[in-house]
PDB file of the backbone (N, CA, C, O) and the ligand in Angstrom, with CONECT records:
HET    LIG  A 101       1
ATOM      1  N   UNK A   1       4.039 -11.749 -11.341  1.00  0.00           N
ATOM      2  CA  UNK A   1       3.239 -12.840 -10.801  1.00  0.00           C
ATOM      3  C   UNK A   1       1.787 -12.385 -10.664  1.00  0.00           C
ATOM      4  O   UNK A   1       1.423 -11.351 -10.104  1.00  0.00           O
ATOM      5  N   UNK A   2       0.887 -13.437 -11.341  1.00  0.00           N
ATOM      6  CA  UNK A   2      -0.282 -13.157 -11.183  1.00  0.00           C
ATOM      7  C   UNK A   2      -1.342 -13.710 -10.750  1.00  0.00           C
ATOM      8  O   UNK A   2      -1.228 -14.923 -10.925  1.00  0.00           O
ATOM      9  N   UNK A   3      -2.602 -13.376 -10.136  1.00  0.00           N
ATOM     10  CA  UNK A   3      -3.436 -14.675  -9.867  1.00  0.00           C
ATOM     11  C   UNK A   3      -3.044 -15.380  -8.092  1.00  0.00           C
ATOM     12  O   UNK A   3      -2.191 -15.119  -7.243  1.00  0.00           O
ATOM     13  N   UNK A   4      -3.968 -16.165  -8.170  1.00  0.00           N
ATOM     14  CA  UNK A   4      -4.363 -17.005  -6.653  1.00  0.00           C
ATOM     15  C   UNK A   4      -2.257 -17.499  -6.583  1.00  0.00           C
ATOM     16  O   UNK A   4      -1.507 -17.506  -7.559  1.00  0.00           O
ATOM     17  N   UNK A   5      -2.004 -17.720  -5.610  1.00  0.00           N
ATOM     18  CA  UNK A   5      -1.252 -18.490  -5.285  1.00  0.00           C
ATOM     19  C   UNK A   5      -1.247 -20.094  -5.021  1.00  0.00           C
ATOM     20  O   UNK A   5      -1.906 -20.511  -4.069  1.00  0.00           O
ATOM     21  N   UNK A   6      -0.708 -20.773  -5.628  1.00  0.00           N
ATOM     22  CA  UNK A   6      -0.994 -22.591  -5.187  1.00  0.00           C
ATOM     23  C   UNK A   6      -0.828 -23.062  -3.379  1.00  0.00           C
ATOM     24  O   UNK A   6      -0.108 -22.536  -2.530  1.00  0.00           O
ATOM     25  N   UNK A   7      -1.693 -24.117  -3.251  1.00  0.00           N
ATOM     26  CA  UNK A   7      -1.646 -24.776  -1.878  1.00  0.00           C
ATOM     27  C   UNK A   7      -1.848 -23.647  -0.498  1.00  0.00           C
ATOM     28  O   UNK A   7      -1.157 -23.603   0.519  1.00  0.00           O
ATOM     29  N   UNK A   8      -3.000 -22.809  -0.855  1.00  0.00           N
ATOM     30  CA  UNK A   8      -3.153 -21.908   0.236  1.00  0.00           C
ATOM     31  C   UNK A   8      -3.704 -22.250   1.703  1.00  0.00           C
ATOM     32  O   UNK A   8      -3.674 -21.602   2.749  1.00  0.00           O
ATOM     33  N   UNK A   9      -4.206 -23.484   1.390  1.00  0.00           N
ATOM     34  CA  UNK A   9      -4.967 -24.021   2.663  1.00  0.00           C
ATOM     35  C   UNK A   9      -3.703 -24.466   3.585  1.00  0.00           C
ATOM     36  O   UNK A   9      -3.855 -24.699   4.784  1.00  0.00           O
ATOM     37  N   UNK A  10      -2.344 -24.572   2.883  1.00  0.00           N
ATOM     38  CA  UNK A  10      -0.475 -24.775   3.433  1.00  0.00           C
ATOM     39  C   UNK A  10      -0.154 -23.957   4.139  1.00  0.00           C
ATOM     40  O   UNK A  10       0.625 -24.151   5.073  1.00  0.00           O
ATOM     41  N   UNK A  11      -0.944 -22.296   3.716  1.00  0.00           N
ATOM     42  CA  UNK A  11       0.397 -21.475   4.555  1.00  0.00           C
ATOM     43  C   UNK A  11       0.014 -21.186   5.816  1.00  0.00           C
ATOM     44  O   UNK A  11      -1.156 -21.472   6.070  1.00  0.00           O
ATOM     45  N   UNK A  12       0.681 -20.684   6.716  1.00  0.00           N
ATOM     46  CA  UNK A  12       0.458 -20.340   8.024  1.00  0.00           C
ATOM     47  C   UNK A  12      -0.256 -19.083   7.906  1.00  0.00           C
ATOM     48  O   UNK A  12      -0.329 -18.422   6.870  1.00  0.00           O
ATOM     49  N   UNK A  13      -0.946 -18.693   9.377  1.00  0.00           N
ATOM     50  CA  UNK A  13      -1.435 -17.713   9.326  1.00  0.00           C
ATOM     51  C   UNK A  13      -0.703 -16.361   8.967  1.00  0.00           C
ATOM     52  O   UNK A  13      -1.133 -15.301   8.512  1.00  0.00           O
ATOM     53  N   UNK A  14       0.676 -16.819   9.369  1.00  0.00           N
ATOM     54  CA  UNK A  14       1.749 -15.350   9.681  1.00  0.00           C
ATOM     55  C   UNK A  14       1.894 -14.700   8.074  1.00  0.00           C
ATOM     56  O   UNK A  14       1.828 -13.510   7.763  1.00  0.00           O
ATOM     57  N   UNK A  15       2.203 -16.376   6.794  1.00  0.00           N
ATOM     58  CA  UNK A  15       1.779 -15.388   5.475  1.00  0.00           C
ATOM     59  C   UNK A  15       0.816 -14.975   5.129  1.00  0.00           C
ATOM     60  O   UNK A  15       0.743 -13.892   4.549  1.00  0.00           O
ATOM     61  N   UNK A  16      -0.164 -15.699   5.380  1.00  0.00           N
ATOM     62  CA  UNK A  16      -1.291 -15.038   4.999  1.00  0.00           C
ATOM     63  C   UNK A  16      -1.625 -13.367   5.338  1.00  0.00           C
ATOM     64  O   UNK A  16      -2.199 -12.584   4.581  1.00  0.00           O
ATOM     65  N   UNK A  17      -1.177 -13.132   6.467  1.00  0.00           N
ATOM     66  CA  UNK A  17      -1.581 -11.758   7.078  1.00  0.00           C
ATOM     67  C   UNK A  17      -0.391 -10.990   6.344  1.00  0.00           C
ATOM     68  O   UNK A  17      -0.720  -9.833   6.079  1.00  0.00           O
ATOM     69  N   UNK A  18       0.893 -11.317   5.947  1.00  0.00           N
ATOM     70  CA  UNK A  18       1.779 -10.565   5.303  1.00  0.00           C
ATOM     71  C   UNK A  18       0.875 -10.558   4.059  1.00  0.00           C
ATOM     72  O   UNK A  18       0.409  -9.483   3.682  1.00  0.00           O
ATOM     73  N   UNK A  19       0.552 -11.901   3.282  1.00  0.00           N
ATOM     74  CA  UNK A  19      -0.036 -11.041   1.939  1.00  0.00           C
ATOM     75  C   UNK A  19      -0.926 -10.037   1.978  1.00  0.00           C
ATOM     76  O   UNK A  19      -0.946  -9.038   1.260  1.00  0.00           O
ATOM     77  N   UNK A  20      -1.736 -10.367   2.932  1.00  0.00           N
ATOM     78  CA  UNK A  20      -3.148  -9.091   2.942  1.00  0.00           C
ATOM     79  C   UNK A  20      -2.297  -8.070   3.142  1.00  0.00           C
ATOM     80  O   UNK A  20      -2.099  -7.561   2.038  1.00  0.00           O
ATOM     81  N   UNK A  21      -1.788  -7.596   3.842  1.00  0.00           N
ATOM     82  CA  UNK A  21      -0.867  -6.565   3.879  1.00  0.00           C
ATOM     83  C   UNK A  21      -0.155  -5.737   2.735  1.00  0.00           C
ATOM     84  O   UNK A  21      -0.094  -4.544   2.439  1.00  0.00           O
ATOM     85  N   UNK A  22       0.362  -6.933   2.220  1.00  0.00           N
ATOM     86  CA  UNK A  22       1.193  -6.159   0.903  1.00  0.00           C
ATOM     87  C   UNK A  22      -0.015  -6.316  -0.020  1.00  0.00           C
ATOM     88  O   UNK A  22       0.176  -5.540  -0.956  1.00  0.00           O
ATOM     89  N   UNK A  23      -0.631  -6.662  -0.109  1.00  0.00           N
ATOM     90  CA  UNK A  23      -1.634  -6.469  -1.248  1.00  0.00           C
ATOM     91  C   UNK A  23      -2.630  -5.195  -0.775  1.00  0.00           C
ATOM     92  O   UNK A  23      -2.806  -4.374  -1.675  1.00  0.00           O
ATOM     93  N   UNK A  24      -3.238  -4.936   0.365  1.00  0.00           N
ATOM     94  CA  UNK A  24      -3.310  -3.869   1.036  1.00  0.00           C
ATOM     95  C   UNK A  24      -2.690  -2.476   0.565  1.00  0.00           C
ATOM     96  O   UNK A  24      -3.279  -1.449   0.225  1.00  0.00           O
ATOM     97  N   UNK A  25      -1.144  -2.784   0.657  1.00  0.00           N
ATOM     98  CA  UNK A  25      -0.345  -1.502   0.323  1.00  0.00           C
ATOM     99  C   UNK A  25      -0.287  -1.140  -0.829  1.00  0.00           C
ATOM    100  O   UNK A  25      -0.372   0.044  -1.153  1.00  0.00           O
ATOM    101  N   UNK A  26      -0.115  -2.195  -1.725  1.00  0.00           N
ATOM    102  CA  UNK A  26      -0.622  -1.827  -3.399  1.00  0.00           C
ATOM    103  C   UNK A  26      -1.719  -1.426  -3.637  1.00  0.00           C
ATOM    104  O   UNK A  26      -1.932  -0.707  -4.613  1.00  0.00           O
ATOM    105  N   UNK A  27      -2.634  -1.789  -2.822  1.00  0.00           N
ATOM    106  CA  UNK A  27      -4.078  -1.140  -3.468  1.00  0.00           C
ATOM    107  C   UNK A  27      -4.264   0.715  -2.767  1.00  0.00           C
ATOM    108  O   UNK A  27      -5.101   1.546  -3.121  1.00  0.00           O
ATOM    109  N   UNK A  28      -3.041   0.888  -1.603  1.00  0.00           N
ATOM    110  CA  UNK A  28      -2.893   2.152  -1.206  1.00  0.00           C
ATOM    111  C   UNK A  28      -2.320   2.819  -1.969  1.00  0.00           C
ATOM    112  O   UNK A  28      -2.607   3.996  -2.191  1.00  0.00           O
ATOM    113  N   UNK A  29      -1.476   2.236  -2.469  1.00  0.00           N
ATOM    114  CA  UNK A  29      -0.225   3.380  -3.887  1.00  0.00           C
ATOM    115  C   UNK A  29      -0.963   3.216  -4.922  1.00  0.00           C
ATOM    116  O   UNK A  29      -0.636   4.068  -5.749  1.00  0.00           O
ATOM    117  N   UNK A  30      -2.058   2.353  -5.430  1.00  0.00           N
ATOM    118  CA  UNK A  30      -2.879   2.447  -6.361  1.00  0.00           C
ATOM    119  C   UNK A  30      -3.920   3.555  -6.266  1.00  0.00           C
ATOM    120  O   UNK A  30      -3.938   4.265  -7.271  1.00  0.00           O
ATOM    121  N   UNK A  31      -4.856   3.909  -5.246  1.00  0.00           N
ATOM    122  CA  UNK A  31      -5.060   4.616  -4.875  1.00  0.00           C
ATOM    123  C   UNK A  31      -4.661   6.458  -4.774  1.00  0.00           C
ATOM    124  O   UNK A  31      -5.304   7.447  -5.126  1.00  0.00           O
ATOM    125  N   UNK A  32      -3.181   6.274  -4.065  1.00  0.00           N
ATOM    126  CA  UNK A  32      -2.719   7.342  -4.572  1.00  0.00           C
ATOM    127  C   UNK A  32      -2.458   8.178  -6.151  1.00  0.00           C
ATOM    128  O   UNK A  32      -2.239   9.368  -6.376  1.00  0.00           O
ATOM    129  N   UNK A  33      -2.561   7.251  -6.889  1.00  0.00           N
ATOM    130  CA  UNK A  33      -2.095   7.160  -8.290  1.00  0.00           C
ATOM    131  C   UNK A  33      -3.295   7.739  -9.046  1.00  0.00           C
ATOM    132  O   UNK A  33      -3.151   8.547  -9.963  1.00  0.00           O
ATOM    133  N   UNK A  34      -4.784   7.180  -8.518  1.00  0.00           N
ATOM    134  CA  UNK A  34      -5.951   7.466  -8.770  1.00  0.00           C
ATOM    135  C   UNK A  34      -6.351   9.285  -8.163  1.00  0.00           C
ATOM    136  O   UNK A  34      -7.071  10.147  -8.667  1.00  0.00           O
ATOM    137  N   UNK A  35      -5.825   9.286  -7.375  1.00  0.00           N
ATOM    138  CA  UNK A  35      -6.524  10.772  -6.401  1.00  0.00           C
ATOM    139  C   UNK A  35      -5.624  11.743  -7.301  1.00  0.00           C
ATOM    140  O   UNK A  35      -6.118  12.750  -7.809  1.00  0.00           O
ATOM    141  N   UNK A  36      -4.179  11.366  -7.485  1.00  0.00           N
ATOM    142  CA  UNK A  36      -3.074  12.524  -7.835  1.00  0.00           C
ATOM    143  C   UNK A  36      -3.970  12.837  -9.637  1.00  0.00           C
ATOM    144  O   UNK A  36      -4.129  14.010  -9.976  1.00  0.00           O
ATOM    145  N   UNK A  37      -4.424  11.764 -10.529  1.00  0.00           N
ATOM    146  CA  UNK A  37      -4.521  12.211 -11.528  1.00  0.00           C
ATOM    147  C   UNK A  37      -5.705  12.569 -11.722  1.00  0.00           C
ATOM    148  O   UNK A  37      -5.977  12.979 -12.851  1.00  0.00           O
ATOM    149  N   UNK A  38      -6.624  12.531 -10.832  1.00  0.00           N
ATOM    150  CA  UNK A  38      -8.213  13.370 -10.621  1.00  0.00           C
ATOM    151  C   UNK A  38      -7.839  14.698 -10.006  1.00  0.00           C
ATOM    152  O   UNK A  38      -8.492  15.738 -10.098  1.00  0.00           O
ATOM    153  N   UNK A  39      -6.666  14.515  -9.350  1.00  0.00           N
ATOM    154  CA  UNK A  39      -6.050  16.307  -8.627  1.00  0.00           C
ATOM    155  C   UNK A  39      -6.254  16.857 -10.045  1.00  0.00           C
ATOM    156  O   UNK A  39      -7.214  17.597 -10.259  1.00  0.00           O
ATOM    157  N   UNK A  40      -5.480  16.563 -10.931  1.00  0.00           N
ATOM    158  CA  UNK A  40      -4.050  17.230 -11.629  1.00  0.00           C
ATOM    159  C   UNK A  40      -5.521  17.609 -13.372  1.00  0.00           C
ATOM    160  O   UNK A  40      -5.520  18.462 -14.260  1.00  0.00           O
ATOM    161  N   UNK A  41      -6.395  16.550 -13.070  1.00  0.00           N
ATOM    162  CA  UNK A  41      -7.495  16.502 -14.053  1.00  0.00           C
ATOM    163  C   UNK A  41      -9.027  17.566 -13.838  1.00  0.00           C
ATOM    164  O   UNK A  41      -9.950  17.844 -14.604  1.00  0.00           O
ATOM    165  N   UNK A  42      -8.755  17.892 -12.610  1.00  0.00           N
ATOM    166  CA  UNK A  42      -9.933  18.881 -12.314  1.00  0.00           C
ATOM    167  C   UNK A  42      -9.714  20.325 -12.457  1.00  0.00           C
ATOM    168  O   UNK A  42      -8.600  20.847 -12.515  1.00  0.00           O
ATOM    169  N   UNK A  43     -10.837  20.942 -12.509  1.00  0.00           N
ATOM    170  CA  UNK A  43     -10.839  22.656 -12.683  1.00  0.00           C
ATOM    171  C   UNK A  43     -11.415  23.088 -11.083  1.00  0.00           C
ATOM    172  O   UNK A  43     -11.235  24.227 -10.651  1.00  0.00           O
ATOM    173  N   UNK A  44     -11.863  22.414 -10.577  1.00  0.00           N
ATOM    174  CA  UNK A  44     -12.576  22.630  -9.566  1.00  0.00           C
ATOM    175  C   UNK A  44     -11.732  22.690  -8.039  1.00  0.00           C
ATOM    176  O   UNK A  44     -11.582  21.740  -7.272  1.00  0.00           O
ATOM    177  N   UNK A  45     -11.261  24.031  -7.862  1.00  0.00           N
ATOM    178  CA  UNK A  45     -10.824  24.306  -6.661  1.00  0.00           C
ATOM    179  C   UNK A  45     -11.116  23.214  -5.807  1.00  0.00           C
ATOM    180  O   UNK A  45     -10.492  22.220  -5.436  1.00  0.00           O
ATOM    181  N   UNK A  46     -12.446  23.767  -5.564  1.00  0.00           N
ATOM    182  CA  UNK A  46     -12.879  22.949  -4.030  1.00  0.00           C
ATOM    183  C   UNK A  46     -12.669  21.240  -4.265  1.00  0.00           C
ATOM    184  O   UNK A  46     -12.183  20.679  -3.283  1.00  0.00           O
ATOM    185  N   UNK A  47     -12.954  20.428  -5.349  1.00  0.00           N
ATOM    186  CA  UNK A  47     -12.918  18.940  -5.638  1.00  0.00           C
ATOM    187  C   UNK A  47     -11.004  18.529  -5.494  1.00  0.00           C
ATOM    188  O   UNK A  47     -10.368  17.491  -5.310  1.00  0.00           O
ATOM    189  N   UNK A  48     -10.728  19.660  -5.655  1.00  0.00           N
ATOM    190  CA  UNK A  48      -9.256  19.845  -5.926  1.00  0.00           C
ATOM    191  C   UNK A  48      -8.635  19.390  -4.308  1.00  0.00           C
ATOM    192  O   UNK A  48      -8.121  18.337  -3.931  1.00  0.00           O
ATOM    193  N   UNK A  49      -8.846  20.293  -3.790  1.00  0.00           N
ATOM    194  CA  UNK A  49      -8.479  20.455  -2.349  1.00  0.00           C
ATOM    195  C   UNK A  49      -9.259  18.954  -1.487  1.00  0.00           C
ATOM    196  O   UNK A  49      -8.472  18.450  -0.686  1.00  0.00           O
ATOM    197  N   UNK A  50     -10.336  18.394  -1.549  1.00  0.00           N
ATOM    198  CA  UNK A  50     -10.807  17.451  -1.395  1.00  0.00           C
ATOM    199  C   UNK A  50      -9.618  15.628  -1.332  1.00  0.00           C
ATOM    200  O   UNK A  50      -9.174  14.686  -0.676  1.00  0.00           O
ATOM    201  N   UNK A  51      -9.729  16.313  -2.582  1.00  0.00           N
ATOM    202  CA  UNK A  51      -8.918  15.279  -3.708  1.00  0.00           C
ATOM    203  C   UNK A  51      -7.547  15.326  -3.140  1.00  0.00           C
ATOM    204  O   UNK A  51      -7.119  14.173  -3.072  1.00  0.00           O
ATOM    205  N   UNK A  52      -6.814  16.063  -2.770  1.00  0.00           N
ATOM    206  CA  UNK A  52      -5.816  16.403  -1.918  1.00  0.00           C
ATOM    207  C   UNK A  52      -5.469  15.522  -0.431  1.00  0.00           C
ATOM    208  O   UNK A  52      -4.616  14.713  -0.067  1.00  0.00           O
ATOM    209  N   UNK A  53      -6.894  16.329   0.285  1.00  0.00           N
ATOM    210  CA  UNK A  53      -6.875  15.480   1.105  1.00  0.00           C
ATOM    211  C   UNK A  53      -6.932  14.219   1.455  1.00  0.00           C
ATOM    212  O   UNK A  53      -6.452  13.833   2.521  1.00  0.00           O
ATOM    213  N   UNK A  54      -7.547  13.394   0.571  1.00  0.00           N
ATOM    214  CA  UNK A  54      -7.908  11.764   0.371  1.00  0.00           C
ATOM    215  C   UNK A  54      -6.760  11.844  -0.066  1.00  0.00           C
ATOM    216  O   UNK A  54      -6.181  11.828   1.021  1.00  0.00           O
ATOM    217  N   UNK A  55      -5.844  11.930  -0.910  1.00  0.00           N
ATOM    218  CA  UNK A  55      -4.714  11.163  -1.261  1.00  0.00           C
ATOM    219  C   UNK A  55      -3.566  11.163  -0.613  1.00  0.00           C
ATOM    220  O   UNK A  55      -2.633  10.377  -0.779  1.00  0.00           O
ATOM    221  N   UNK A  56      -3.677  12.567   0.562  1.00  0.00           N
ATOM    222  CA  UNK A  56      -2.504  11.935   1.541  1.00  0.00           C
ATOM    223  C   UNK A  56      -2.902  11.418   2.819  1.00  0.00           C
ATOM    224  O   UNK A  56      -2.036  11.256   3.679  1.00  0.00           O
ATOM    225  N   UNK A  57      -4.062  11.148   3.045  1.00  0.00           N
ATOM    226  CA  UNK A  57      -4.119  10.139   3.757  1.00  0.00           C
ATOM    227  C   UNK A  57      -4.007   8.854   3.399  1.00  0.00           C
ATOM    228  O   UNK A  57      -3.351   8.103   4.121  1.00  0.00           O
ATOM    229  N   UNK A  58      -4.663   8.342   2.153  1.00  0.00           N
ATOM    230  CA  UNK A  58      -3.881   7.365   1.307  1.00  0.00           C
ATOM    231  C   UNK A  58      -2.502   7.038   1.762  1.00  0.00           C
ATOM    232  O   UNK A  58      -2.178   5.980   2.301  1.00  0.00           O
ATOM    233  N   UNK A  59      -1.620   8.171   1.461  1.00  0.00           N
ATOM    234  CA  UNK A  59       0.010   7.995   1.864  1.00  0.00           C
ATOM    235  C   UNK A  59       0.421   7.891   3.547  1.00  0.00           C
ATOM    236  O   UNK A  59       1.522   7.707   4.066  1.00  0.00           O
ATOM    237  N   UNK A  60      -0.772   8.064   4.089  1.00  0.00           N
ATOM    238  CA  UNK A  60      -0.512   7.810   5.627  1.00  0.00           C
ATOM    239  C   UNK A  60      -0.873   6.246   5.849  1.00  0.00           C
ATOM    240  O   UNK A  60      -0.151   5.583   6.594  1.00  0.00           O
ATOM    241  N   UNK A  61      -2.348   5.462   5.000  1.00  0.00           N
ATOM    242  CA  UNK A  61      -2.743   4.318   4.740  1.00  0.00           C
ATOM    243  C   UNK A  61      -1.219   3.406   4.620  1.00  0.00           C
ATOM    244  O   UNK A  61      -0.647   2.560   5.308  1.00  0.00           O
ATOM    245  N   UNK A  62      -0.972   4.083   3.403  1.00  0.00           N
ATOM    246  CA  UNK A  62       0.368   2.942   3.160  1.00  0.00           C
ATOM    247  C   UNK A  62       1.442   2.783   4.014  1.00  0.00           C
ATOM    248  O   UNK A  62       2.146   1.778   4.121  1.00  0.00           O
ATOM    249  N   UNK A  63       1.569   4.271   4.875  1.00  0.00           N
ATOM    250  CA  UNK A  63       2.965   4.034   5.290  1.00  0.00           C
ATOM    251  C   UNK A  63       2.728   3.101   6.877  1.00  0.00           C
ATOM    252  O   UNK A  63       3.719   2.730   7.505  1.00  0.00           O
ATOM    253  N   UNK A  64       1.073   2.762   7.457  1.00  0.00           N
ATOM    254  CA  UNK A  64       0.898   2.223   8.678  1.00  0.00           C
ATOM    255  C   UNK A  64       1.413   0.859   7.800  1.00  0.00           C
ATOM    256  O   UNK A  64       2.280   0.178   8.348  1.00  0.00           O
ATOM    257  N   UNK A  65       0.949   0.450   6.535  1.00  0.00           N
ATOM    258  CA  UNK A  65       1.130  -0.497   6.282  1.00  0.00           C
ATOM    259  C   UNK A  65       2.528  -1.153   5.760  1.00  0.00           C
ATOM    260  O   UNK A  65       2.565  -2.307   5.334  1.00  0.00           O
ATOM    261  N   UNK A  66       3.801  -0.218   5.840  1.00  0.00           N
ATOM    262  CA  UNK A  66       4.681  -0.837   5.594  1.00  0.00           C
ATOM    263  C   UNK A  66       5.389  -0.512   6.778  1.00  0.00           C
ATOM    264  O   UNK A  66       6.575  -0.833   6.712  1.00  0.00           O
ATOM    265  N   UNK A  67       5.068  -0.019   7.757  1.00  0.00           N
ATOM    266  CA  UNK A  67       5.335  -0.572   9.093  1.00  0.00           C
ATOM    267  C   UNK A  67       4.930  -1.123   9.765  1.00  0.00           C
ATOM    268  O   UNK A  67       5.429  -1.051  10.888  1.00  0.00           O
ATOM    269  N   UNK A  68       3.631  -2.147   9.533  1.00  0.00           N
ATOM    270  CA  UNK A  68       3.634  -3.290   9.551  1.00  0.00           C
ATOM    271  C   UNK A  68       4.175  -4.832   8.954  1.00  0.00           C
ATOM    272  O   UNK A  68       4.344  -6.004   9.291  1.00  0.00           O
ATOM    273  N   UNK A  69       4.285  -4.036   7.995  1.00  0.00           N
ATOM    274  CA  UNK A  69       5.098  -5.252   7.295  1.00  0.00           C
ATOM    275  C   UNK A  69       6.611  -5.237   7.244  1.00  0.00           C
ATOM    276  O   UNK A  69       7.259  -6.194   6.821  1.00  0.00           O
ATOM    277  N   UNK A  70       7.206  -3.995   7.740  1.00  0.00           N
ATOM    278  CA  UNK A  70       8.185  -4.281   8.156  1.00  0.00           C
ATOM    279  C   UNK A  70       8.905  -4.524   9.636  1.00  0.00           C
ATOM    280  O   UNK A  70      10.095  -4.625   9.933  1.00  0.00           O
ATOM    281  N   UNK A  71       7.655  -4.579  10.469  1.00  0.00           N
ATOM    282  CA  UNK A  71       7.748  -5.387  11.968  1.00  0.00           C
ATOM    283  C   UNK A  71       7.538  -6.596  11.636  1.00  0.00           C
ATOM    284  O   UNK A  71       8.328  -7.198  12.365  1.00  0.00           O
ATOM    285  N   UNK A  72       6.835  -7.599  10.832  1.00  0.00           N
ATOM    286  CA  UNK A  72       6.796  -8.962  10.667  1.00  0.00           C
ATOM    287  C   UNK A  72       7.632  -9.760   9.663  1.00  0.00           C
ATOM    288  O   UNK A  72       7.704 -10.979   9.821  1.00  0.00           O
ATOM    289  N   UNK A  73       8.183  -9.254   8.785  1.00  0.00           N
ATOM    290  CA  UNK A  73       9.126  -9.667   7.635  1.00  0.00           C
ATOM    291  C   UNK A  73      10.565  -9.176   8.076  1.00  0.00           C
ATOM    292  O   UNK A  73      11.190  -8.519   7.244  1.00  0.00           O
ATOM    293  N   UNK A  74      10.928  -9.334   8.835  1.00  0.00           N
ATOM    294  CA  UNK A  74      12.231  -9.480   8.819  1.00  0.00           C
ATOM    295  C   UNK A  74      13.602  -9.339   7.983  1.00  0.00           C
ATOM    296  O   UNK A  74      14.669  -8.783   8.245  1.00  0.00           O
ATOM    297  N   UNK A  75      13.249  -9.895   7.136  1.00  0.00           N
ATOM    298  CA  UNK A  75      14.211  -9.530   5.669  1.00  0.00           C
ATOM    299  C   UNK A  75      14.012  -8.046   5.169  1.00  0.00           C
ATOM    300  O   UNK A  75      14.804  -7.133   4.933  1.00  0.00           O
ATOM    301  N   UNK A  76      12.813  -8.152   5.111  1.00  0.00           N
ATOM    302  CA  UNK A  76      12.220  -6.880   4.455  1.00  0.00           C
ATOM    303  C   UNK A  76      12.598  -5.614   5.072  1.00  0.00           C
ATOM    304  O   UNK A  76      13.031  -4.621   4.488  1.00  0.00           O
ATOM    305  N   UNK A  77      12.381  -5.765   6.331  1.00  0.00           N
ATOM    306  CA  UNK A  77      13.108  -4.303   7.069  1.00  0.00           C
ATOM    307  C   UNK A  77      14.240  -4.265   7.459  1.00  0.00           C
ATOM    308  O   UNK A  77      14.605  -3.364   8.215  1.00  0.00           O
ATOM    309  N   UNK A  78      15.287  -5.493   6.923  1.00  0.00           N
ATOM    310  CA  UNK A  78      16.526  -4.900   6.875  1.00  0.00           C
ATOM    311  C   UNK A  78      16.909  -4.627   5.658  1.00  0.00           C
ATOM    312  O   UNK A  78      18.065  -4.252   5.463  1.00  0.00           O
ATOM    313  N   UNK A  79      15.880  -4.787   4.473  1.00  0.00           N
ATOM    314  CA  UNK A  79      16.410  -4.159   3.216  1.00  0.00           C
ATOM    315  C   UNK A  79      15.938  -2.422   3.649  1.00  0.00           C
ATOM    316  O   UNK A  79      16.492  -1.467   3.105  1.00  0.00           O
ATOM    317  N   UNK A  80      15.033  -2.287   4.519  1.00  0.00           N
ATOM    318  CA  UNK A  80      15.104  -0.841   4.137  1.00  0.00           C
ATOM    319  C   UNK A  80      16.415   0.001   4.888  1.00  0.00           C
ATOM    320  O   UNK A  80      16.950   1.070   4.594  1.00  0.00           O
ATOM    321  N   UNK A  81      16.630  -0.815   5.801  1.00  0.00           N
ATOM    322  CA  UNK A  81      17.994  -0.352   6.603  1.00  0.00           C
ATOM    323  C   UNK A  81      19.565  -0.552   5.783  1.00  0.00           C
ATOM    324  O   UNK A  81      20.634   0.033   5.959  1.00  0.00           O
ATOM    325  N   UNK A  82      19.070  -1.902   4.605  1.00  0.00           N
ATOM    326  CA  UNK A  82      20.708  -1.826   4.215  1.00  0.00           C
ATOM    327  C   UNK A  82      20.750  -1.439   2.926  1.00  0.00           C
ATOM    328  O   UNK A  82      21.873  -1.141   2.520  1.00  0.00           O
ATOM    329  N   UNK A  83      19.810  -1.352   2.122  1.00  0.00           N
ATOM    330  CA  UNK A  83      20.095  -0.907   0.339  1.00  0.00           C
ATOM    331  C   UNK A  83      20.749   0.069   0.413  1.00  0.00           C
ATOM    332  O   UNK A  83      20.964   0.748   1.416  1.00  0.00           O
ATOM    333  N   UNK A  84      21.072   0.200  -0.504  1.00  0.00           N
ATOM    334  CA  UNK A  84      21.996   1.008  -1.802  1.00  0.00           C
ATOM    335  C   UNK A  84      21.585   2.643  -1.650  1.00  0.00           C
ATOM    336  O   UNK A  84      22.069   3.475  -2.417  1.00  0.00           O
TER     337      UNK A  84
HETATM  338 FE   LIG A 101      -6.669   3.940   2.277  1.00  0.00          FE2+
END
């Protein structure tokens, strides 16, 4: 799925703040994705170690954010409690 969503001026505030959220968290694992292959792409100790650090805070970014979203989605945090 791509693009604006239809009839947004419809939804309640409560989705709206879930989408920012999950769109939020994608742009955090995107992020991570970006730092790990500038790690893995540099010669430079020190940019190295830098680069390190930004990307697990990144992974601290995401994880406030999927415990937020799994205090308001309901479904959602009992999939992490019941999957497979
Ligand atoms: Fe972040």
């Amino acid at each position: 799925m791509t693009g604006e969503m239809e009839g947004r001026e419809n939804l309640s505030d409560e989705t709206m703040d879930l989408e920012r959220a999950r769109k939020s968290l994608c742009e955090e694992l995107e992020a991570i994705n970006w730092y790990q292959e500038r790690i893995e792409a540099t010669k430079d100790g020190e940019l190295k170690k830098l680069l390190e650090h930004n990307r697990d805070e990144e992974k601290e970014h995401a994880a406030m954010l999927i415990e937020y979203i799994r205090k308001k989605d309901e479904v959602q945090n009992k999939m992490f409690e019941e999957h497979d």
